[in-house]
C-alpha positions in Angstrom: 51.7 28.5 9.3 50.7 28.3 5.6 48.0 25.4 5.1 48.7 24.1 1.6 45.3 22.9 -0.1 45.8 20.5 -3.3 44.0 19.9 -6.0 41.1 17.2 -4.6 40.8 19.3 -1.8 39.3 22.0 -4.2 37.9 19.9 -6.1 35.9 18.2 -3.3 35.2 22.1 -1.7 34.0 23.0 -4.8 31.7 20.1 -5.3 30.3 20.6 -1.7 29.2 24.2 -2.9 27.6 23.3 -6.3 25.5 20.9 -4.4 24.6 23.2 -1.6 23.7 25.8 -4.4 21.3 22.8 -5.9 20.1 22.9 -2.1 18.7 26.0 -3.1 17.5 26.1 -6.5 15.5 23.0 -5.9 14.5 23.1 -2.3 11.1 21.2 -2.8 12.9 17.9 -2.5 15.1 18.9 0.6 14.0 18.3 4.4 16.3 20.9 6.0 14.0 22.1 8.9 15.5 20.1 11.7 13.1 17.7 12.1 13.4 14.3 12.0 11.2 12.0 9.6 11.1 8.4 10.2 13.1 6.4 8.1 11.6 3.5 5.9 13.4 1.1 8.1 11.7 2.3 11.0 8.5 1.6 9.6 9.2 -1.8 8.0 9.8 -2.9 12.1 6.3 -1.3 13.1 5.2 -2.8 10.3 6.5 -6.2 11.0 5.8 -6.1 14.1 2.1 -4.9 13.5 2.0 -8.4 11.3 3.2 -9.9 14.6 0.3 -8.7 16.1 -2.4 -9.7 14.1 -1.4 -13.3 12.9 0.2 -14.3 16.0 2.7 -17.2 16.4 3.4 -17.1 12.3 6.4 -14.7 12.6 9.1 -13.8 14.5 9.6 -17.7 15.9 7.8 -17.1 18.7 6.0 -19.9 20.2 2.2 -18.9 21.7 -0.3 -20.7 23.5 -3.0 -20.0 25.7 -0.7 -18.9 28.8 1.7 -16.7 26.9 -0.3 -15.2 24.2 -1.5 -12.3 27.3 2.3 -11.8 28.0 3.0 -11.4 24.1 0.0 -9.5 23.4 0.5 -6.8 26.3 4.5 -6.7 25.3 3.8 -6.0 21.7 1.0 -3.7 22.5 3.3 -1.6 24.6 6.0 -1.7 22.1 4.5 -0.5 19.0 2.5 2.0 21.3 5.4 3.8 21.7 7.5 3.3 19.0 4.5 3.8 16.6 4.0 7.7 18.9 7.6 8.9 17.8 7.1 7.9 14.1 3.8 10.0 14.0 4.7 12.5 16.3 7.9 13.2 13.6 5.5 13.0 10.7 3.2 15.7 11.8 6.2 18.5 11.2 5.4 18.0 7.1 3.7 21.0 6.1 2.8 22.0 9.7 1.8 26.2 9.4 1.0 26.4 13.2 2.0 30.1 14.6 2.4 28.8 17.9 5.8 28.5 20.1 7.4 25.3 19.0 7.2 24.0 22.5 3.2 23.8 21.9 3.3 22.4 18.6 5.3 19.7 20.3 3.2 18.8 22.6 0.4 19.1 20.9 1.8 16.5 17.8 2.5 14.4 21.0 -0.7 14.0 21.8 -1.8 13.9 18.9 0.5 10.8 18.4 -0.8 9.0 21.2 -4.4 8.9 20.5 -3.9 8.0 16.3 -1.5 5.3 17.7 -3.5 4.2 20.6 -6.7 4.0 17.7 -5.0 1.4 16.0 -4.1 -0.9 18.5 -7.8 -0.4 19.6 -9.1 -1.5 15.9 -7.0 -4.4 15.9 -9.5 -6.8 16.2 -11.8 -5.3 13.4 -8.9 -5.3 11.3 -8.3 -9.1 12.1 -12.1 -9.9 11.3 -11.7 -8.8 7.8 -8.6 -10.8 7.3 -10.2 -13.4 8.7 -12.4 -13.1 5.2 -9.3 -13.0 3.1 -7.4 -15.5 4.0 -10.4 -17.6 4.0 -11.5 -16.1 0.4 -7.4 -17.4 -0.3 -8.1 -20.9 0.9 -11.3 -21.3 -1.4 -10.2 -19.1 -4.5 -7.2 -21.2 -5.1 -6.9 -24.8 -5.7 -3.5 -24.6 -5.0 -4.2 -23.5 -1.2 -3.3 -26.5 1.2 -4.2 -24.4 4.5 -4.4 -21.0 6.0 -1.5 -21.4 7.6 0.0 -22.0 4.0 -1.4 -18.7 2.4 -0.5 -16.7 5.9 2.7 -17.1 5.4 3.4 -17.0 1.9 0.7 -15.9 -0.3 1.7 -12.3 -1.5 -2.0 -10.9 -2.1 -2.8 -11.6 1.5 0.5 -9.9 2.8 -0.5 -7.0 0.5 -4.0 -6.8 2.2 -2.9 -7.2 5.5 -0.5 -4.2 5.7 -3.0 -2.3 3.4 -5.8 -2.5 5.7 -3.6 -1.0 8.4 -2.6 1.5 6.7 -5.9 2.6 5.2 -7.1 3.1 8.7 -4.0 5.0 9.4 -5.1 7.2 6.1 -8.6 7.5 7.0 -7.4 9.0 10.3 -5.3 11.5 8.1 -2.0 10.6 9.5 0.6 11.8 7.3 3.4 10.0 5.2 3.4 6.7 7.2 0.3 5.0 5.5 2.2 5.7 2.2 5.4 4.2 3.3 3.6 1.2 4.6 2.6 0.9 1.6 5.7 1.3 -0.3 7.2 -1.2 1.7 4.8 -3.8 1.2 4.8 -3.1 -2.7 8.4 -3.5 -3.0 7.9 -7.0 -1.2 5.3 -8.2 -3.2 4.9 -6.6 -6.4 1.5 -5.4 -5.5 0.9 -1.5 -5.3 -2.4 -0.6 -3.6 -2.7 3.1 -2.4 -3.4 3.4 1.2 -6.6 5.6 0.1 -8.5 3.1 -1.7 -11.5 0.7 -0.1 -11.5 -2.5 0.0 -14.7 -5.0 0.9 -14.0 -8.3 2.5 -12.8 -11.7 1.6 -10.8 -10.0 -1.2 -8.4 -12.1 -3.0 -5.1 -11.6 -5.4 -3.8 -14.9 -7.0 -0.4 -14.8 -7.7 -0.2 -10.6 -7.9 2.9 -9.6 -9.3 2.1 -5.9 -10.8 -1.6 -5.5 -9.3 -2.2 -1.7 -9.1 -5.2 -0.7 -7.5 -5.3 3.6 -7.6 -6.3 5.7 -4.4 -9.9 6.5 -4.9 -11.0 3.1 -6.0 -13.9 1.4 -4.4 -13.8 -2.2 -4.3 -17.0 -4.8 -3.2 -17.2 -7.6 -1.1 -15.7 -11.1 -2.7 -13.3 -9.6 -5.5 -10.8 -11.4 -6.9 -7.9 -10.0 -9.0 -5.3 -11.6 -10.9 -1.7 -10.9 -11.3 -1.0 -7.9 -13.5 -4.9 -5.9 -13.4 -4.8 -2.3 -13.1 -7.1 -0.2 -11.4 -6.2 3.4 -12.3 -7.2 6.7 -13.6 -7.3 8.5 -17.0 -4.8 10.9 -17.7 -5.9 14.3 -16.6 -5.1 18.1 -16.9 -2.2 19.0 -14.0 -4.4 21.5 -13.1 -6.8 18.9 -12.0 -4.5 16.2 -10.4 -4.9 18.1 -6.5 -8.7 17.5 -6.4 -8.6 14.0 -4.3 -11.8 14.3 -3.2 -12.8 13.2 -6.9 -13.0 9.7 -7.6 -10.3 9.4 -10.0 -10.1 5.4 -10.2 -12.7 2.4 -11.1 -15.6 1.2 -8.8 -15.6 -2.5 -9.1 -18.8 -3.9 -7.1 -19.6 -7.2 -5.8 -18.4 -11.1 -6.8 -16.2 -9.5 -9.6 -13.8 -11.4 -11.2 -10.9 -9.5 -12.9 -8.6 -11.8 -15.2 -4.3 -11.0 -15.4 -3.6 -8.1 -17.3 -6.7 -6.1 -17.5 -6.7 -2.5 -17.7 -10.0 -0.7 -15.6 -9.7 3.0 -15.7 -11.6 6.4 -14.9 -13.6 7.5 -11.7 -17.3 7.3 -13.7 -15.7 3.4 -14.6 -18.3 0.7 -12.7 -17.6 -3.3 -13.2 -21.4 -4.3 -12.1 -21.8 -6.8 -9.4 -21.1 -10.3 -10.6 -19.2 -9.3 -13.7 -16.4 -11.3 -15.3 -13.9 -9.0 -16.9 -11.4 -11.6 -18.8 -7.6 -11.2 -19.1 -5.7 -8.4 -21.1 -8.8 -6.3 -21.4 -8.8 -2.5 -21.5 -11.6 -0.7 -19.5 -12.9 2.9 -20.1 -16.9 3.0 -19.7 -18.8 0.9 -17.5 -19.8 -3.0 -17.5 -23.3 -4.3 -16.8 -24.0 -6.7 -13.6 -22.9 -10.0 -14.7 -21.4 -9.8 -18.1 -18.5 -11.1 -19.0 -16.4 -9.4 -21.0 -13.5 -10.6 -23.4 -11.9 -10.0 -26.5 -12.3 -11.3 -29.3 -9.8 -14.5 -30.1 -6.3 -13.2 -31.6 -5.6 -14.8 -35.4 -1.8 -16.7 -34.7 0.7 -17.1 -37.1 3.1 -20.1 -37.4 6.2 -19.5 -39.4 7.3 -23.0 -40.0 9.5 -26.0 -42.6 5.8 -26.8 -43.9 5.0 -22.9 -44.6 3.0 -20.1 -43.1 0.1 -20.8 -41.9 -3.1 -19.2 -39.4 -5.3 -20.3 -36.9 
């Protein structure tokens, strides 16, 4: 029997090989081990349902009081338990160099999985004692703020610190890949990009946030607030150097700061001094006294009109 192949058959086989040849020129961005990675979906449930968790009766329509808050408590606890073991337990293949039969790596990545995701249920309620501080730092910080319910439920900047303080713990633990995708999620909810790495006092507060970027090694106080647009970031540096995280690459800003939209704080030696007022559209390489206030200088405008140019 003679199996006639046309011509987008051949086209299609030969497409297939040119992009399994790419598979191996440029390996560093395939996963072809076997393993499964959790997908982002995957996460964005743990993550909502981790939300769930922590500001109860907000999300997911469900309806708490005093009676059923145990029953939703132990049911939610049980359910990210496990599902949050199978996303770790996947994530602990990246980069794994153990010698050992793969049925002990699996079992040890197992248990490993259990106790990082048992942890975090466990820190639960520190994590909800400083949120406690930020929503309330929401509530006072913004004039607009009817109620905590109100900036629970829709104020970006807190659902940017909420999933970041779960997934800095996450990252403190050294749990791969999923504090970063937590991350990621968040950010491409809310506009606000804060590296799982970097610490963050309490009653922290970002009005409005679109574009915040706060860098992984930054240090922040106790009682910042940061408007929409500030970066926290680092100064461009040799490749050579980018793999030494243990460097403090990004800005320390200390206590009672105030950081105005569209300022620019960079460099690991950087330090906004407690009580400082850094003012909007600023750009920040050396450090700022305790209390100053620092602003530039008013701009000279230019109307171009019917009775002439003109400045003010």
């Amino acid at each position: 029997m003679v199996v006639r192949v046309n011509d987008k058959e051949m086209r299609l086989a030969r497409l297939v090989e040119e992009i399994l040849d790419s598979y191996a020129d440029h390996g560093n961005i395939n996963h072809l081990d076997g393993s499964n990675l959790p997908t982002r979906i995957e996460v964005a449930e743990l993550v909502d349902d981790l939300i769930a968790l922590i500001f109860p009766g907000y999300f997911r329509g469900d309806q708490l009081d005093e009676l059923t808050s145990r029953y939703f408590v132990g049911e939610r606890c049980a359910r990210i338990l496990r599902h949050l073991e199978r996303v770790i337990a996947r994530t602990l293949t990246i980069d794994c160099h153990d010698t050992g039969g793969q049925a002990s790596r699996t079992i040890d990545h197992e248990r490993r999985a259990h106790e990082e995701a048992l942890a975090l249920l466990q820190q639960i309620p520190s994590i909800r004692e400083v949120l406690h501080t930020d929503v309330q730092a929401a509530v006072s910080g913004d004039p607009a703020a009817c109620s905590a319910s109100e900036v629970i439920m829709s104020y970006p900047g807190v659902a940017a610190i909420s999933v970041h303080r779960i997934a800095h713990y996450l990252y403190t633990r050294s749990v791969p890949l999923i504090p970063r995708l937590m991350a990621e999620i968040v950010h491409s909810r809310t506009g606000i990009d804060i590296h799982p790495g970097a610490q963050i006092g309490g009653s922290f507060f970002i009005d409005h946030g679109t574009g915040v970027v706060i860098g992984e090694t930054s240090r922040i106080g106790d009682r910042v607030k940061l408007y929409q647009g500030v970066t926290l970031g680092a100064l461009s540096v040799a490749p050579q150097k980018c793999c030494d995280r243990a460097a403090q690459r990004h800005p320390t800003i200390e206590d009672d700061v105030t950081v105005y939209a569209g300022a620019t704080i960079l460099g690991g030696d950087t330090v906004i001094g407690r009580g400082a007022t850094i003012g909007g559209n600023v750009w920040i390489t050396r450090s700022v006294p305790p209390g100053t206030t620092v602003v530039l200088d008013t701009p000279s405008l230019r109307f171009i009109g019917g009775d002439g140019i003109f400045k003010i």
